[in-house]
Backbone as a ProteinNet text record, in pm:
[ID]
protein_1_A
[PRIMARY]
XXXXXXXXXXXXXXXXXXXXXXXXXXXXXXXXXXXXXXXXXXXXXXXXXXXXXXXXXXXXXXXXXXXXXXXXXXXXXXXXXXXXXXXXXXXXXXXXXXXXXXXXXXXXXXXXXXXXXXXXXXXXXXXXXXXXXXXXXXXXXXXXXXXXXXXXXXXXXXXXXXXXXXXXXXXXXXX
[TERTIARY]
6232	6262	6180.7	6054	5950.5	6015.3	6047.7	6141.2	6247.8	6318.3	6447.7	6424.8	6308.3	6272.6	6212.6	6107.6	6032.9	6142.5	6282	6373.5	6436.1	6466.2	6490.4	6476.8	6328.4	6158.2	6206	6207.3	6206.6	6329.6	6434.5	6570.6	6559.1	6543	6544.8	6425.3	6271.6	6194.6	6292.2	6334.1	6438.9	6499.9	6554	6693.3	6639.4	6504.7	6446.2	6364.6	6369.5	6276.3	6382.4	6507.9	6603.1	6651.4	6573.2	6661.7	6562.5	6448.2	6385	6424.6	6366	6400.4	6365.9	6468.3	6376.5	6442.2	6316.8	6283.7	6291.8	6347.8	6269.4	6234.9	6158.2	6052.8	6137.4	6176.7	6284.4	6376.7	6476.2	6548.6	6495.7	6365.2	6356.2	6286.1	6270.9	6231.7	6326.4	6236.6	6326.6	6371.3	6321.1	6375.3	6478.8	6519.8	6651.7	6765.6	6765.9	6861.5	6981	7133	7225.2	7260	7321.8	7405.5	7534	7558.9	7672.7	7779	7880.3	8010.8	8083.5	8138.7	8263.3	8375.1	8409	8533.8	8670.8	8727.3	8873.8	9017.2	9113.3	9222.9	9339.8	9412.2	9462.7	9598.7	9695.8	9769.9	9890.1	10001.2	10080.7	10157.2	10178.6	10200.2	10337	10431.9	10596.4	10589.1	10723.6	10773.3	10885.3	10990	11099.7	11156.8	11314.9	11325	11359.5	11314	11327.5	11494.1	11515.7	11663.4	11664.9	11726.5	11744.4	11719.5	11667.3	11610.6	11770.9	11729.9	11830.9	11948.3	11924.9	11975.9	11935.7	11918.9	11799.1	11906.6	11880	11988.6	11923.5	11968.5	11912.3	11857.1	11946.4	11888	11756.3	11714.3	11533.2	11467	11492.8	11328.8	11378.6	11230.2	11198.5	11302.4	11300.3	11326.3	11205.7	11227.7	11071.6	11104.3	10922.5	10874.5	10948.4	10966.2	11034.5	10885.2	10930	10767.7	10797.2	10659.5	10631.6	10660	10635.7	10655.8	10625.4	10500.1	10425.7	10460.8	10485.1	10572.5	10646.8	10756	10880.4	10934	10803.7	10796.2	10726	10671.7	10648.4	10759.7	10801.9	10903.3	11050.9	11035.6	11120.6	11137	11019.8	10958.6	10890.4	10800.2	10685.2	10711.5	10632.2	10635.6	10677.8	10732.7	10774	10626.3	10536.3	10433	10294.8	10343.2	10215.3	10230.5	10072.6	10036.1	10027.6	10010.9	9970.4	9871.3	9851.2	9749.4	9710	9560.7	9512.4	9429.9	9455.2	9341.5	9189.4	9212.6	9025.2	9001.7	9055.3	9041.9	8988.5	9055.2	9012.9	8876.3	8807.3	8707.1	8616.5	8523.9	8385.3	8401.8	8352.2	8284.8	8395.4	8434.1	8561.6	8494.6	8497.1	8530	8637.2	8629.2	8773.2	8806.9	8908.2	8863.7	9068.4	8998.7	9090	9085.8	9176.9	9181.6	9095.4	9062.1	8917.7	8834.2	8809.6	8658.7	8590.5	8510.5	8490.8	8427	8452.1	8417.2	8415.2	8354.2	8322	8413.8	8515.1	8569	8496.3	8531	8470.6	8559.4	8614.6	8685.1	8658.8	8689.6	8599.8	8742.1	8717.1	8828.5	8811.9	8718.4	8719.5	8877	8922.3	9026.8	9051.2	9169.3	9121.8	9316.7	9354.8	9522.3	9589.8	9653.8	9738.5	9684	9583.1	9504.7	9374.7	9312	9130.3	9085.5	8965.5	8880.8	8842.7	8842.6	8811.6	8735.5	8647.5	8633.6	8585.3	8558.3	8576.3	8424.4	8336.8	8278	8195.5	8244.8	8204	8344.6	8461.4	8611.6	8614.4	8718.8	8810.9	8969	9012.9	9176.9	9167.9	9293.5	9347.4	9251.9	9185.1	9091.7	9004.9	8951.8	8823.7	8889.5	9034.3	9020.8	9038.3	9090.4	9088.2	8962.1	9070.1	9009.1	9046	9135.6	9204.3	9262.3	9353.6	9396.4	9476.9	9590.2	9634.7	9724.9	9700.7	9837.4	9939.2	10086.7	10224.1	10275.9	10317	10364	10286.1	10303.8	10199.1	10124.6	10188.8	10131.9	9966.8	9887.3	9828.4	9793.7	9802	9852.1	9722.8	9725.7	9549.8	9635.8	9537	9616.3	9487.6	9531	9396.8	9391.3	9298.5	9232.5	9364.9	9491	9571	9688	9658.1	9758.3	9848.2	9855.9	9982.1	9901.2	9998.6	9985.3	9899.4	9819.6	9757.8	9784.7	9802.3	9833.7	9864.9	9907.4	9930	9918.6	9886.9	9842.2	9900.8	9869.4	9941.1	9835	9856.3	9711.4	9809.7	9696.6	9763.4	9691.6	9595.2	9468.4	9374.5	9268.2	9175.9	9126.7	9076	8939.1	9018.1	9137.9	9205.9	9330.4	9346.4	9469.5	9512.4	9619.3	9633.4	9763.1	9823.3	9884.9	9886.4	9934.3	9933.8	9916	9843.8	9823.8	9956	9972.1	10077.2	10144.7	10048.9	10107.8	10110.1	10096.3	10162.2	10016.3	9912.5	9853.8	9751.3	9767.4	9718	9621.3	9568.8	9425.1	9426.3	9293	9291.6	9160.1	9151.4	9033	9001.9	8869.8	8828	8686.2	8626.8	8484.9	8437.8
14016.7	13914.9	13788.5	13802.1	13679	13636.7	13708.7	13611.6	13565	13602.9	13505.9	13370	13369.4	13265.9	13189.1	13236.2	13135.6	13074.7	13142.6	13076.9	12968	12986.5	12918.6	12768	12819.2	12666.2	12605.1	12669.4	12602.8	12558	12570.4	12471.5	12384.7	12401.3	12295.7	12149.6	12217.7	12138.6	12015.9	12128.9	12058.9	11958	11974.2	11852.4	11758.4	11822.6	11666	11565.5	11662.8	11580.3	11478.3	11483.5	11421.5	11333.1	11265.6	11229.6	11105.3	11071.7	10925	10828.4	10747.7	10586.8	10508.3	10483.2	10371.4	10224.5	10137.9	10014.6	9942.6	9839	9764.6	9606.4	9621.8	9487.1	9341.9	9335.4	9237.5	9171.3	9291.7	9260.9	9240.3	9282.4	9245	9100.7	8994	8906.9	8796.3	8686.4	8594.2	8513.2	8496.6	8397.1	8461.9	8594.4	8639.3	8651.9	8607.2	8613.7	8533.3	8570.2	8550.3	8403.2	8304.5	8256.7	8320.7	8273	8340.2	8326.3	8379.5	8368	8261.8	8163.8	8044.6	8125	8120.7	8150	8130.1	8222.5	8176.3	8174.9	8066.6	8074.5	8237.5	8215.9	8352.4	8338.4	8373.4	8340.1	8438.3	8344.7	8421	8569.6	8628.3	8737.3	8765.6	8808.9	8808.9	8962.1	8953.4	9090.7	9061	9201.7	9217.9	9359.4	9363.5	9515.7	9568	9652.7	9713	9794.7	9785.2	9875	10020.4	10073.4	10228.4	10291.5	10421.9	10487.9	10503.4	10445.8	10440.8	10320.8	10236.6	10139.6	9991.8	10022.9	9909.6	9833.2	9691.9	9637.1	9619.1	9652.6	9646.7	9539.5	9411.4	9288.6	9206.4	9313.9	9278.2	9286.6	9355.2	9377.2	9264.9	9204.9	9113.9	9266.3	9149.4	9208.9	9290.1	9398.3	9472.1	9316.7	9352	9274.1	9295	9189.2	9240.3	9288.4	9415.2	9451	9361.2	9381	9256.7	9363.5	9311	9355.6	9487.5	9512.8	9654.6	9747.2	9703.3	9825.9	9846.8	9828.7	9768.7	9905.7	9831.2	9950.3	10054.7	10078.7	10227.3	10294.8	10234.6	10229.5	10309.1	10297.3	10343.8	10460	10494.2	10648.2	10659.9	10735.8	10787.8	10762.8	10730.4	10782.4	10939.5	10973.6	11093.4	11098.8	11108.8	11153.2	11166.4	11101	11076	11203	11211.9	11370.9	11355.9	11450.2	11439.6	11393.9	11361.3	11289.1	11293	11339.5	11338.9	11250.8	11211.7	11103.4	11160	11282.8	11372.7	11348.3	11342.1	11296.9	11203.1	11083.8	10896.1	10885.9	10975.5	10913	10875.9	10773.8	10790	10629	10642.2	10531.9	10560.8	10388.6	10434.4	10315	10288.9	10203.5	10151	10035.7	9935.3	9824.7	9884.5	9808	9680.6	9559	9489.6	9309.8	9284.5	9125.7	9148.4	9215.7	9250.1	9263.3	9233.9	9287.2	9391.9	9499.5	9591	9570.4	9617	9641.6	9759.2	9782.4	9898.9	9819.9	10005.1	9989.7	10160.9	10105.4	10166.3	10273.5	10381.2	10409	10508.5	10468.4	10592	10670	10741.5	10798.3	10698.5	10575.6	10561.7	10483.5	10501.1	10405.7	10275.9	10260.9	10112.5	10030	9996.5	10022.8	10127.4	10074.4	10213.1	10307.9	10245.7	10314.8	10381	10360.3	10380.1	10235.2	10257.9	10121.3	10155.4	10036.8	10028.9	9905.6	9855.1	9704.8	9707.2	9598.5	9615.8	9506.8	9564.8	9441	9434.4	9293.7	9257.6	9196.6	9261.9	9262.3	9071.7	9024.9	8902.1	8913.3	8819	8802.5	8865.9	8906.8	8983.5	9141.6	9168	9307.1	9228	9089.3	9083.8	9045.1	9068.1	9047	9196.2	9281.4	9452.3	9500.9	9544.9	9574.8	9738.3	9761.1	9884.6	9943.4	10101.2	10140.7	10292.4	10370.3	10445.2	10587.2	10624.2	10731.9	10723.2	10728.1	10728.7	10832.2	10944.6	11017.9	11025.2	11013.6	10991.2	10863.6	10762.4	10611.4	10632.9	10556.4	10496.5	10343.6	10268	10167.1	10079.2	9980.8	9885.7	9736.5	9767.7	9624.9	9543.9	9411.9	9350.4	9318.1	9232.2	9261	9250.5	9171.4	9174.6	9281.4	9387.9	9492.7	9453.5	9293	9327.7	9408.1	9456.9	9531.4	9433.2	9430.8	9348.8	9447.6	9573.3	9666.5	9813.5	9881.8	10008.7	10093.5	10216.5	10296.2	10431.6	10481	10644.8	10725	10869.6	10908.9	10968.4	10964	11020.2	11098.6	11118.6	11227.6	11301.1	11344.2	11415.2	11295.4	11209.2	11122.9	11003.6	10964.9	10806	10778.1	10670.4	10592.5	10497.8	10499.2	10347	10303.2	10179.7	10096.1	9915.3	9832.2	9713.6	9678.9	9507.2	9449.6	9382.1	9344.6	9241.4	9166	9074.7	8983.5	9070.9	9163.7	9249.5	9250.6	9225.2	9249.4	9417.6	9472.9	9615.7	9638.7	9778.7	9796.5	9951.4	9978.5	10084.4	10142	10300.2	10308.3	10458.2	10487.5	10592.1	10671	10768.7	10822.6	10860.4
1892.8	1989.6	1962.4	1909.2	1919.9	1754.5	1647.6	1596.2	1594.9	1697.3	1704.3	1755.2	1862.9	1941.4	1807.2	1727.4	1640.1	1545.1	1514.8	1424	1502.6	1665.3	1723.4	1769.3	1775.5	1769.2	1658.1	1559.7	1414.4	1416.1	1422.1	1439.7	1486.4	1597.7	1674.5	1676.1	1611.3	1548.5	1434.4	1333.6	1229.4	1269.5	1377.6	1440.1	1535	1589.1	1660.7	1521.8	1414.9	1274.2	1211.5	1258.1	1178.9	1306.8	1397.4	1507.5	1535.9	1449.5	1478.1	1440.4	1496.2	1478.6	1379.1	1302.2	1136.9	1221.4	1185.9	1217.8	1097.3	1056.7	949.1	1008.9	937.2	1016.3	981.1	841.4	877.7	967.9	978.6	1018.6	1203.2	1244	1396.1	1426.4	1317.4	1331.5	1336.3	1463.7	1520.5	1365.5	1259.1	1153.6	1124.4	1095.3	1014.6	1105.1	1203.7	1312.4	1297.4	1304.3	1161.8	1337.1	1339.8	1365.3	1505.6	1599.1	1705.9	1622.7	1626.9	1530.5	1649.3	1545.4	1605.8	1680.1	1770.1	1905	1716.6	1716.4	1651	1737.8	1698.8	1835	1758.4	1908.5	1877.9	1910.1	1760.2	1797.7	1958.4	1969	2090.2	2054.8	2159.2	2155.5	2200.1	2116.9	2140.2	2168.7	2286.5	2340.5	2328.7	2300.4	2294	2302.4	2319.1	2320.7	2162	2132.2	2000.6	2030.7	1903.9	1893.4	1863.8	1922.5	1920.2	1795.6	1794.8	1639.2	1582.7	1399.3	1305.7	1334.2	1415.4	1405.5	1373.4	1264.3	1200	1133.4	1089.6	1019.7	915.1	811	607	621.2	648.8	612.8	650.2	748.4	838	753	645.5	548.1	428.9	384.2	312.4	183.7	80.7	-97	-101.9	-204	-299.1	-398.4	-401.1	-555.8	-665	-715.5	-865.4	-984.6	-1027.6	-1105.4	-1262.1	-1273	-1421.9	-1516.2	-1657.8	-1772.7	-1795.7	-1755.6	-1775.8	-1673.5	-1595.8	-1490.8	-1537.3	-1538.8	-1599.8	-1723.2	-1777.5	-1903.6	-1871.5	-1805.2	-1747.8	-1645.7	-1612.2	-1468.8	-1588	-1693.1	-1802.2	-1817.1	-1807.2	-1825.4	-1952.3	-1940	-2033.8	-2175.6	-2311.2	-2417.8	-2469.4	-2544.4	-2567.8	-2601.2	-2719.5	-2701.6	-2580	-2511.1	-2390.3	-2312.9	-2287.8	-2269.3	-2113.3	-1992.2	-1846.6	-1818	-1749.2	-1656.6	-1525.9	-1458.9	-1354.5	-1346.1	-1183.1	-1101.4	-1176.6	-1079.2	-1134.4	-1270.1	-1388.3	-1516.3	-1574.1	-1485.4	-1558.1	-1458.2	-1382.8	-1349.1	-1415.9	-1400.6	-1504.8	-1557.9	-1685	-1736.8	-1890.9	-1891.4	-2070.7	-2095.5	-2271.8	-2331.8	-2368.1	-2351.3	-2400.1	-2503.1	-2592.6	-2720.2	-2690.9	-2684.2	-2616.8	-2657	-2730.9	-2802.8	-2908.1	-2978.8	-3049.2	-3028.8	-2911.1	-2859.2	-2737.7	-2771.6	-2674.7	-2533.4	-2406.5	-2340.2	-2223.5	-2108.5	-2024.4	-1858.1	-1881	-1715.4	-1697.4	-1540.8	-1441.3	-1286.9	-1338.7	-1231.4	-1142.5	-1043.6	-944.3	-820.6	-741.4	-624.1	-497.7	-494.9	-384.1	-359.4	-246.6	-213.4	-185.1	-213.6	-222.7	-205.2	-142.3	-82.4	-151.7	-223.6	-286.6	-397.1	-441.2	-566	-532.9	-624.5	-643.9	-665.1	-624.2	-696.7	-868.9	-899.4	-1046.5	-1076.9	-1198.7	-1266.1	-1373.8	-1417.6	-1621.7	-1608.6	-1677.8	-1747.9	-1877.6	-1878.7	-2048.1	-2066.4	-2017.3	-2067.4	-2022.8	-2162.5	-2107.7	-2103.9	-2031.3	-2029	-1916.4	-1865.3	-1767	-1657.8	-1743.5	-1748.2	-1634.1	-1649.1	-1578.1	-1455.1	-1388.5	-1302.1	-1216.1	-1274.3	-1242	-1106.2	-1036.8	-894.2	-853	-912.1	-844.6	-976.1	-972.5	-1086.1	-1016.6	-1030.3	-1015.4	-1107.4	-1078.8	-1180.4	-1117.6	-1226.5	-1142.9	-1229.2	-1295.4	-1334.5	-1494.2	-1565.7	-1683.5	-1721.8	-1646.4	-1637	-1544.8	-1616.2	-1552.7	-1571.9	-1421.5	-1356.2	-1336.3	-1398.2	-1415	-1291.5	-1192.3	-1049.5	-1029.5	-1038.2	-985.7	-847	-781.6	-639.9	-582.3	-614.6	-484.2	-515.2	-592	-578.2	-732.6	-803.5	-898.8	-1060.1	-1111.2	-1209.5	-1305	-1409	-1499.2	-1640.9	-1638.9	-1738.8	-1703.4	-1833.8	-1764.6	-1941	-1903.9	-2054.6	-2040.6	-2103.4	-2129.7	-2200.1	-2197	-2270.8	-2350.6	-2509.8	-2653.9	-2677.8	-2611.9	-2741.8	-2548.5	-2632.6	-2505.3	-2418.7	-2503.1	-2447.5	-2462.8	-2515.8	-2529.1	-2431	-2395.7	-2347.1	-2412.9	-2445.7	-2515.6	-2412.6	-2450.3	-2314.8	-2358.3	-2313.7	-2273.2	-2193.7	-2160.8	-2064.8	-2008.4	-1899	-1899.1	-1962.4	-2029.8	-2126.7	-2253.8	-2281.3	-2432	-2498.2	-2431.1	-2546.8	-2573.5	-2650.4	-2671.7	-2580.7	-2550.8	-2501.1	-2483.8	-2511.1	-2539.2	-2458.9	-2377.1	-2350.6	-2422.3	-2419.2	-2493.7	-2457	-2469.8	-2428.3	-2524.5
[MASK]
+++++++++++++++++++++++++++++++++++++++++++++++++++++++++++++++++++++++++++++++++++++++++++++++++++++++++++++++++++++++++++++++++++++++++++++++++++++++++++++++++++++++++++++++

């Protein structure tokens, strides 16, 4: 009985040890004190009656995007040689050998709209603006910050992708 109680003490010691207060002295001083944020106007607020489920008229929705070159050509379907591809796979750290000259992307799971986050550096052209990156069936899909495609690759070997950028020009990544 007197050890159930002492495992007890001790838990609960544990969880009041993880339950103090961190201060940093910075941030409680009157100099770092950010500014009130400016009032922004707002715009008006429309009501209406919505139309009954499945009676939608086609013509309410804007066009899809028309996709660029490299979709396009992925949107084709795969290389006969291009091997499968998983998200869990392209994580990590690749080299990129691209206009002639090498550089390091960066892809990780965090999310990020429709993809993962991703970014390249060292890379020029198109690469340095790379924000995001996805798999679509054996494609994988290189988007910069506002979602459009900048390239897209295929994997040929264990550790390689090869692919084009938008504008056609080669790129290749590798470990």
């Amino acid at each position: 009985m007197k050890f159930s109680h002492a495992v007890t003490g001790a838990a609960i010691l544990l969880a009041l040890a993880g339950c103090q207060r961190t201060s940093y002295s910075n941030m409680n001083s009157a100099n770092s004190a950010l500014p009130p944020l400016q009032a922004q106007p707002v715009p008006s607020v429309q009501s209406g009656q919505l139309p009954p489920p499945g009676a939608t008229d086609p013509n309410q929705f804007p066009a899809a995007p028309a996709m660029n070159t490299a979709a396009a050509v992925g949107a084709a379907g795969a290389p006969a040689t291009a091997l499968d591809v998983t998200k869990e796979s392209m994580v990590g750290n690749w080299r990129v050998q691209s206009a002639g000259a090498s550089c390091d992307m960066f892809l990780t799971l965090t999310n990020l709209g429709s993809g993962s986050r991703g970014g390249t550096r060292g890379c020029a052209g198109e690469l340095t603006a790379m924000g995001s990156w996805e798999v679509s069936g054996k494609q994988v899909v290189l988007k910069d910050r506002n979602g459009n495609t900048i390239g897209s690759l295929y994997k040929t070997a264990d550790a390689r992708f090869d692919g084009s950028t938008a504008s056609g020009q080669p790129v290749s990544l590798s470990r």
